[in-house]
C-alpha positions in Angstrom: -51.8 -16.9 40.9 -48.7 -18.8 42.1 -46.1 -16.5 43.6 -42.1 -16.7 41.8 -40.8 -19.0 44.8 -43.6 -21.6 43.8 -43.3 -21.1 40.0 -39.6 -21.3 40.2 -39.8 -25.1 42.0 -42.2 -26.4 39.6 -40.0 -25.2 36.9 -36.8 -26.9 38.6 -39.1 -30.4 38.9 -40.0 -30.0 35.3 -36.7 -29.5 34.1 -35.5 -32.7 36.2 -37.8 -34.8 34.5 -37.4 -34.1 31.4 -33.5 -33.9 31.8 -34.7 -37.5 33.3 -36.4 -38.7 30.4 -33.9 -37.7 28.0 -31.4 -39.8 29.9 -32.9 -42.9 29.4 -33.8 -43.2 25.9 -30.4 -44.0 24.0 -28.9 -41.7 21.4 -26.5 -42.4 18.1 -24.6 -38.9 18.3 -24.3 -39.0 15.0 -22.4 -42.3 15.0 -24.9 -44.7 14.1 -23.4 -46.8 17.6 -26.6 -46.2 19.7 -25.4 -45.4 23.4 -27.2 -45.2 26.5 -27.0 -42.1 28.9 -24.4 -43.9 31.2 -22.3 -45.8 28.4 -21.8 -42.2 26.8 -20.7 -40.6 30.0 -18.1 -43.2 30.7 -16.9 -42.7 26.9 -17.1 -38.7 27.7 -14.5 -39.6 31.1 -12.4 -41.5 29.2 -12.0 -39.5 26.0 -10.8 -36.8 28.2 -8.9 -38.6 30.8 -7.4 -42.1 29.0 -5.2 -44.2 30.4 -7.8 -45.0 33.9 -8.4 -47.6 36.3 -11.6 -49.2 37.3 -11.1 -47.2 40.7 -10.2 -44.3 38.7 -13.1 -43.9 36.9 -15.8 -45.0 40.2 -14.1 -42.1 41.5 -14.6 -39.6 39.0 -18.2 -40.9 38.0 -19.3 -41.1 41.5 -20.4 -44.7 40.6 -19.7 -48.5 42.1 -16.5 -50.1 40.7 -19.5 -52.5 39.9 -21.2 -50.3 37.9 -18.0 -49.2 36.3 -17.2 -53.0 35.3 -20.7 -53.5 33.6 -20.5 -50.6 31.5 -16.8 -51.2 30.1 -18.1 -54.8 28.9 -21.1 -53.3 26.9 -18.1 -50.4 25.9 -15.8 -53.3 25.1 -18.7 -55.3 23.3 -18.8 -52.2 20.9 -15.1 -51.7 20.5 -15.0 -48.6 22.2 -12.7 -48.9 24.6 -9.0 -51.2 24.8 -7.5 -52.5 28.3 -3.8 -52.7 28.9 -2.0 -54.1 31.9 -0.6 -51.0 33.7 3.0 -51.2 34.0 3.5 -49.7 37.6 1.0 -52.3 39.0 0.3 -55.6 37.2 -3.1 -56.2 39.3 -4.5 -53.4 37.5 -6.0 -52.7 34.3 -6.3 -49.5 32.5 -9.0 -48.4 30.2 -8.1 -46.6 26.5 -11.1 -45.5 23.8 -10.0 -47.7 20.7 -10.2 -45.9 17.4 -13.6 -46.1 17.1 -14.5 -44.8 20.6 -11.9 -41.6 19.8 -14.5 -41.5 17.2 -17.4 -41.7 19.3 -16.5 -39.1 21.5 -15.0 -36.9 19.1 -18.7 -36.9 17.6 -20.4 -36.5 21.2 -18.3 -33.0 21.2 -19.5 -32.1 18.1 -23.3 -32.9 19.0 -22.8 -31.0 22.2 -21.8 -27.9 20.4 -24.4 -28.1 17.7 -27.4 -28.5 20.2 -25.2 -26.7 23.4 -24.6 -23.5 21.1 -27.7 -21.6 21.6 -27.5 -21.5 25.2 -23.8 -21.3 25.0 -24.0 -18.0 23.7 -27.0 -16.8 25.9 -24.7 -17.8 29.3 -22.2 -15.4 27.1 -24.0 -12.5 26.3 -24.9 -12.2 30.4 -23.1 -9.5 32.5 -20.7 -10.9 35.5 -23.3 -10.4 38.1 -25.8 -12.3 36.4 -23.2 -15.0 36.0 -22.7 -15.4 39.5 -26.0 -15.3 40.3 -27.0 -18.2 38.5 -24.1 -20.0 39.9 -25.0 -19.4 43.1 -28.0 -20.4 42.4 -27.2 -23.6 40.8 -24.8 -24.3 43.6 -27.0 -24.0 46.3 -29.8 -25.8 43.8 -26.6 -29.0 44.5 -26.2 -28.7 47.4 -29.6 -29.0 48.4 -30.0 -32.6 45.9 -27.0 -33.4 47.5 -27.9 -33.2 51.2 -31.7 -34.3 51.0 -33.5 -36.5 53.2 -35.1 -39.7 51.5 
């Protein structure tokens, strides 16, 4: 029998992959716009943080300002998103959800809490210690992805 350290990495690889898997087929939300992983994401920044750059957004996504740039057309090719001129610097562009991408991400909430809500109130029902446990566990869980060899 496979001892708990052993049992707890395949677990960790399993749940990768299938957190993996699910990031690569695209979903609707709800919305009937079907949305890749990373086009969703960007939406997600955006909704809560309008009014960004192109370097803004790299930053926060912890993505190219290529990658960035790629995304916002398919966004733009959906009518998602709007870009204005920024008025303190008229070499730069800044990114606004349109009406339907306030839509769009107002239904991505609401999908997160439907499917989030079960867990949601297991991490609630967990005494403080178990809390920071799991959050030291999940940090150190980071830090380790973060600071790998390839």
């Amino acid at each position: 029998m496979k001892d708990a350290r052993t049992q707890i990495i395949e677990q960790l690889r399993r749940i990768s992959r299938k957190k993996s898997d699910l990031e690569k087929k695209p979903h609707e939300y709800g919305t009937g716009i079907l949305m890749q992983h990373a086009e969703m994401y960007m939406v997600e920044v955006l909704g809560q943080n309008e009014g960004m750059s192109v370097t803004k957004i790299a930053n926060v996504m912890q993505i190219t300002k290529g990658a960035v740039s790629q995304t916002l057309k398919k966004l733009e090719q959906k009518g998602l998103i709007q870009k204005f001129p920024d008025p303190a610097n008229a070499s730069r562009t800044l990114i606004y959800l349109s009406s339907e991408g306030k839509r769009v991400f107002s239904a991505h909430q609401k999908w997160h809490r439907k499917v989030d809500g079960g867990f949601s109130e297991y991490l609630d029902g967990l005494l403080g210690n178990d809390v920071l446990l799991i959050r030291d566990f999940l940090n150190r869980y980071e830090f380790f992805l973060d600071n790998r060899s390839e």
